[in-house]
C-alpha positions as CSV (number, residue, x, y, z in Angstrom):
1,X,-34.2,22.7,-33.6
2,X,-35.4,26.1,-32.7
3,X,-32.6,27.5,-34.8
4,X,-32.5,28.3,-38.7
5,X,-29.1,27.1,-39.0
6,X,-29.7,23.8,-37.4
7,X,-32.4,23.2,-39.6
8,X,-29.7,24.4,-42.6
9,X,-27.5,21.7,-41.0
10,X,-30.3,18.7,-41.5
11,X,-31.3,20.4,-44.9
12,X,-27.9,19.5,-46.0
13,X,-27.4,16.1,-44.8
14,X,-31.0,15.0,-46.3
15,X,-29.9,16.3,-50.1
16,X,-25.9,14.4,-49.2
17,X,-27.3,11.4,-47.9
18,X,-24.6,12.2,-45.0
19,X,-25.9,11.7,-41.4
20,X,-27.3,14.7,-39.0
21,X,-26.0,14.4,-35.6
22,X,-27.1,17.3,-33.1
23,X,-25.2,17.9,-30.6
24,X,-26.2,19.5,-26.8
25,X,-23.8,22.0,-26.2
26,X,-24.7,22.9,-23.0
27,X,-22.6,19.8,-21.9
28,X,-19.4,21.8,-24.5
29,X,-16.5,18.8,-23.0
30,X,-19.0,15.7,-24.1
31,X,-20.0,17.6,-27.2
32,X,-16.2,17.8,-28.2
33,X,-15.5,14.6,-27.4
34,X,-18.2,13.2,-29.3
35,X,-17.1,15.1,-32.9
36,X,-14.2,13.0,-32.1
37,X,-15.2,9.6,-31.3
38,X,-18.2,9.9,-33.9
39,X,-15.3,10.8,-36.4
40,X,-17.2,13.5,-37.4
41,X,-16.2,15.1,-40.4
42,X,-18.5,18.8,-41.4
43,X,-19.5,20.7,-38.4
44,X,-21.8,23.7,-38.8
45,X,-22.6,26.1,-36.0
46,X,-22.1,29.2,-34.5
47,X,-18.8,30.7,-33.7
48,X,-19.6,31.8,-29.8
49,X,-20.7,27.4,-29.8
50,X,-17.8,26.5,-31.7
51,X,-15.5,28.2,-29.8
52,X,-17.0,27.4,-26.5
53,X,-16.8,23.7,-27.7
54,X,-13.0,24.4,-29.1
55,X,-12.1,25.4,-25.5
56,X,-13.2,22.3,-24.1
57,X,-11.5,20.0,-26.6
58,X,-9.1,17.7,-25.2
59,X,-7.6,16.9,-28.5
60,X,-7.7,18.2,-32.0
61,X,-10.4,17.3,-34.2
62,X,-8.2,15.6,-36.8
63,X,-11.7,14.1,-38.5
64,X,-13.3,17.7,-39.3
65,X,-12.8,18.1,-43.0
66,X,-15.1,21.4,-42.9
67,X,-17.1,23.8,-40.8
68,X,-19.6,26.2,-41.4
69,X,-19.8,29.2,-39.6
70,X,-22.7,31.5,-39.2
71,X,-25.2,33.7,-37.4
72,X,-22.7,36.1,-36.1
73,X,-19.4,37.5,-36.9
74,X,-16.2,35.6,-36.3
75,X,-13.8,37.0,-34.0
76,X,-9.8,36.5,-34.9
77,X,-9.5,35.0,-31.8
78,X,-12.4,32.8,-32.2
79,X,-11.1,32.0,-35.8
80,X,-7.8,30.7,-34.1
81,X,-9.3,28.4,-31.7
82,X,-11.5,26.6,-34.0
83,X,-8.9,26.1,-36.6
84,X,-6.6,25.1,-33.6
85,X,-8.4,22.6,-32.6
86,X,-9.9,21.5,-36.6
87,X,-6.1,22.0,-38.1
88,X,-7.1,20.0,-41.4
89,X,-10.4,21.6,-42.0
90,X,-11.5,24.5,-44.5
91,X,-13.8,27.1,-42.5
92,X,-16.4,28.7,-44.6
93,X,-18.0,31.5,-42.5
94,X,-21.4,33.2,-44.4
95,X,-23.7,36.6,-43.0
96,X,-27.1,35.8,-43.9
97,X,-30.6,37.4,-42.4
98,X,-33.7,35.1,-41.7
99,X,-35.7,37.2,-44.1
100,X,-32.8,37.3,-47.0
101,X,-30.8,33.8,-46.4
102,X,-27.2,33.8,-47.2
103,X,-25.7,37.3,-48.3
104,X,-22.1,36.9,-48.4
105,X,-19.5,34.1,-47.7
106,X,-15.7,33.8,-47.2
107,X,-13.2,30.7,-46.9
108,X,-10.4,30.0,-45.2
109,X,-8.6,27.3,-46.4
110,X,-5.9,25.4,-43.6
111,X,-3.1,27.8,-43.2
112,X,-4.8,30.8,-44.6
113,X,-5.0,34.0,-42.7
114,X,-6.6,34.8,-39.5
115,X,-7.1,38.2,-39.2
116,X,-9.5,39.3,-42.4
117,X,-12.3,40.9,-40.6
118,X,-14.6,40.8,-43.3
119,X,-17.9,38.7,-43.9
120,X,-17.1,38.0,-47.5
121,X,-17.9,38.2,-50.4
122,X,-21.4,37.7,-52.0
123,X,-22.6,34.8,-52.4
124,X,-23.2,33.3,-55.6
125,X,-26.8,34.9,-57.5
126,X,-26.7,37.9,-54.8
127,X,-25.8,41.6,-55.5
128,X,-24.9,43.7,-52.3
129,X,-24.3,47.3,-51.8
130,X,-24.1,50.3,-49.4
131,X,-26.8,52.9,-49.5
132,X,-25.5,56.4,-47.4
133,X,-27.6,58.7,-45.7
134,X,-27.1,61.9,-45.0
135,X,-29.1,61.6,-41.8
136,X,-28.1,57.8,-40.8
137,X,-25.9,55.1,-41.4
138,X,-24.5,53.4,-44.2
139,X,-27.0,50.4,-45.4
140,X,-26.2,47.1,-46.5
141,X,-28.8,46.7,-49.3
142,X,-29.3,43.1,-51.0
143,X,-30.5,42.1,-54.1
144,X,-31.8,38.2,-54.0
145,X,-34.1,35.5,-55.3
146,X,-34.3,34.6,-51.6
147,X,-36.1,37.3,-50.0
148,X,-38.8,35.9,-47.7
149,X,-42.5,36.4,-49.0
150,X,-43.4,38.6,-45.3
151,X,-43.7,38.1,-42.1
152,X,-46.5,35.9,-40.1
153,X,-47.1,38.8,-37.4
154,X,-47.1,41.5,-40.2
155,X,-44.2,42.7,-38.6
156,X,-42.2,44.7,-41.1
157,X,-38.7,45.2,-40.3
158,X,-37.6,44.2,-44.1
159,X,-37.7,47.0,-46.4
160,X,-37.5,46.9,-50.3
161,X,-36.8,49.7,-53.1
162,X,-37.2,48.6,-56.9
163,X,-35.7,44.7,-56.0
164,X,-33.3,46.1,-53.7
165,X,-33.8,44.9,-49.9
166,X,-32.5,45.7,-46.5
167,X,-32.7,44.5,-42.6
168,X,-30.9,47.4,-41.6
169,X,-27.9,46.2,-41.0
170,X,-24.7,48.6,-41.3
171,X,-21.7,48.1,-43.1
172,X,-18.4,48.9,-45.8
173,X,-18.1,47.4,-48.5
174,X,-14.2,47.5,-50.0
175,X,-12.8,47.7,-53.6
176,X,-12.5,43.7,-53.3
177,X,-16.1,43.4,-52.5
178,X,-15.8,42.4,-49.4
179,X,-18.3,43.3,-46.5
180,X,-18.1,44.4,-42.9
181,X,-20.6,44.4,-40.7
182,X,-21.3,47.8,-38.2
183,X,-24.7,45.8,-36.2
184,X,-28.1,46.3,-37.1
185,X,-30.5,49.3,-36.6
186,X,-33.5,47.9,-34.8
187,X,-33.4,46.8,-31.5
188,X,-32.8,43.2,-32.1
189,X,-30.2,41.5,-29.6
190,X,-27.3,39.2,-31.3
191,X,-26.9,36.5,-28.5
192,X,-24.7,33.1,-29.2
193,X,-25.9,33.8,-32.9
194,X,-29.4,33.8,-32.1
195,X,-32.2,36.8,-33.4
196,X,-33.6,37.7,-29.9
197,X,-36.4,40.3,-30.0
198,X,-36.7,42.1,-26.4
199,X,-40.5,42.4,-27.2
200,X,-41.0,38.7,-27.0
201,X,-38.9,38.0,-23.6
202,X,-40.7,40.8,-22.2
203,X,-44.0,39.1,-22.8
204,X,-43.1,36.0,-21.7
205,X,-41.6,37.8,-18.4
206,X,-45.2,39.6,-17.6
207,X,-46.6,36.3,-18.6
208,X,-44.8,34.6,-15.7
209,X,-46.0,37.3,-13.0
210,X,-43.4,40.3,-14.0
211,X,-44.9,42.8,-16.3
212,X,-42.9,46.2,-16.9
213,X,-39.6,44.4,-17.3
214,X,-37.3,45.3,-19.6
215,X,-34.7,43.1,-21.9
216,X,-31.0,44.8,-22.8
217,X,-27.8,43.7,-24.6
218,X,-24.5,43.4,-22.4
219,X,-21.6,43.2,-24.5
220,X,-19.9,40.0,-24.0
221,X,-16.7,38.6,-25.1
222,X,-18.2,35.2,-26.2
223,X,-21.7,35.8,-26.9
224,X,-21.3,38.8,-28.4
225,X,-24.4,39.8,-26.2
226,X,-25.6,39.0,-23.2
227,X,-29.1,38.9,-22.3
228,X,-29.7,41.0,-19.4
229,X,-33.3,41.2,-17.9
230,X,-34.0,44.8,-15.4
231,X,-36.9,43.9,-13.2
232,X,-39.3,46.0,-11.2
233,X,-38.5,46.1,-7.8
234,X,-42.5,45.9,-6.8
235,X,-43.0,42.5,-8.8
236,X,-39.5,40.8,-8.5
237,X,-38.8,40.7,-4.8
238,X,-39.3,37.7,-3.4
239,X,-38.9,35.8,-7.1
240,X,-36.4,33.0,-7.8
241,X,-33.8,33.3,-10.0
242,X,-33.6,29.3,-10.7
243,X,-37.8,29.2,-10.7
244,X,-37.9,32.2,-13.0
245,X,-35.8,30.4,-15.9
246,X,-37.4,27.0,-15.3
247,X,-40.5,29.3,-16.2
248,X,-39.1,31.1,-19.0
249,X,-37.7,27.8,-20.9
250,X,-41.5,27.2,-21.4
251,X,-42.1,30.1,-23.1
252,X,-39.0,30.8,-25.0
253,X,-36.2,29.5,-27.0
254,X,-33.2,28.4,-25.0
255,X,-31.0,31.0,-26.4
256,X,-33.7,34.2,-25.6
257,X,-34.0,33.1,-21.9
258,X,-31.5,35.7,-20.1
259,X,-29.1,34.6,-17.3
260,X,-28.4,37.7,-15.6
261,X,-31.8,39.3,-13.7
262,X,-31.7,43.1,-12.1
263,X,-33.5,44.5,-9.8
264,X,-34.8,48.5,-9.8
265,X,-37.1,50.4,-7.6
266,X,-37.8,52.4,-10.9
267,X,-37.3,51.9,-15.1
268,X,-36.6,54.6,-17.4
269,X,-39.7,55.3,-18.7
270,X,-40.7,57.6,-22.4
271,X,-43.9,59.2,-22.6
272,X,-46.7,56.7,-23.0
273,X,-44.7,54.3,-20.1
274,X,-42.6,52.3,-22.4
275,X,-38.9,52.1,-20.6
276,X,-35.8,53.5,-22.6
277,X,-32.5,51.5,-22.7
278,X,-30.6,55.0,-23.8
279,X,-31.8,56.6,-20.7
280,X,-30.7,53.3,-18.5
């Protein structure tokens, strides 16, 4: 339950009365096969999980009535293979941040079209729009009752201007008022729909013997990012691929642990000795 939008799923089902099934996804074939047998009939999840488990199932899921999409951006592709194997269900896809909840949604309704890029539209009660620079990006700002109250680190990644907030995402909005998403600005990694801070991973790697590591993004087609840990060479020879993400899984969420390691004799470092993914 270490994700917000499986505890949005179990929300749900508690104010429905329905039943809250989670389902381990790291075994995608028996996951697939149980949304059948169970006659499952709403789904929510991410769309790198769904379409992992849409690849692995045997037959359609004639049951699914709905599914709810979120955490990253839905690929066309992706969009195709979950409705493939859903045919009867309506898929409601939503962008949302942790600190703002849900910011826009869109629906697509069986036999409506696959290839809308967009996020949505805004979701009932919120107010959206694009802020340009002329030194940076384009903005998504958001106006909501459902701003988070801070942070419990003091970190302060949200900003706010006269009711008006922003995570720093980057985005268009067009004259329908639909959004699309350019990525965020801080160095946050998208992985399987999880909010994976480098920071964190890299403590928990000097915790378990390997300090001066550094955490990256690799694009990948189904994650959207793969988690790509650069080890130095002094600390890491020797060290156990395997033993190292036993290690890590009792530090970290499942999703932040990364599954590819590399080795260097030296990091990219800035002044002060923090390392630089731009110069890597």
């Amino acid at each position: 339950m270490a994700s917000s939008l499986s505890l949005y799923a179990l929300a749900e089902c508690l104010y429905t009365g329905a039943t809250f099934h989670w389902l381990d996804v790291e075994d995608a074939a028996r996951a697939s096969t149980f949304i059948d047998s169970a006659r499952i009939e709403h789904l929510t999840s991410t769309p790198s999980l769904l379409d992992i488990m849409a690849r692995r199932a045997a037959w359609g899921w004639e049951s699914i009535e709905t599914v709810v999409c979120g955490g990253a951006g839905v690929a066309p592709e992706q969009r195709q293979r979950i409705l493939v194997a859903a045919p009867a269900c309506t898929l409601f896809e939503y962008y949302g941040a942790s600190e703002l909840s849900l910011v826009t949604v869109k629906k697509t309704a069986p036999g409506g079209s696959l290839e809308e890029d967009s996020v949505g539209t805004a979701f009932p009660g919120v107010d959206v729009q694009i802020r340009s620079s002329a030194d940076g990006p384009d903005t998504v700002w958001v106006k909501t009752d459902t701003v988070c109250r801070g942070y419990f680190d003091g970190e302060v990644p949200l900003m706010h201007d006269n009711g008006w907030f922003t995570v720093g995402y980057q985005g268009t909005l067009d004259q329908l008022g639909r959004l699309r998403l350019r990525g965020r600005s801080s160095g946050m990694i998208l992985s399987a729909g999880l909010n994976v801070y480098p920071e964190e991973v890299e403590t928990a790697l000097s915790a378990v013997g390997l300090p001066g590591s550094c955490v990256v993004g690799r694009p990948h087609a189904v994650r959207g990012a793969q988690l790509v840990a650069v080890l130095p060479a002094d600390v890491a020879l020797g060290r156990s691929r395997h033993d190292l993400m036993d290690q890590l899984r009792l530090k970290l969420v499942p999703g932040a642990v990364p599954d590819c390691y590399m080795v260097m004799s030296r990091l990219p470092l800035l002044l002060g000795a923090n390392w630089t993914a731009a110069a890597s």
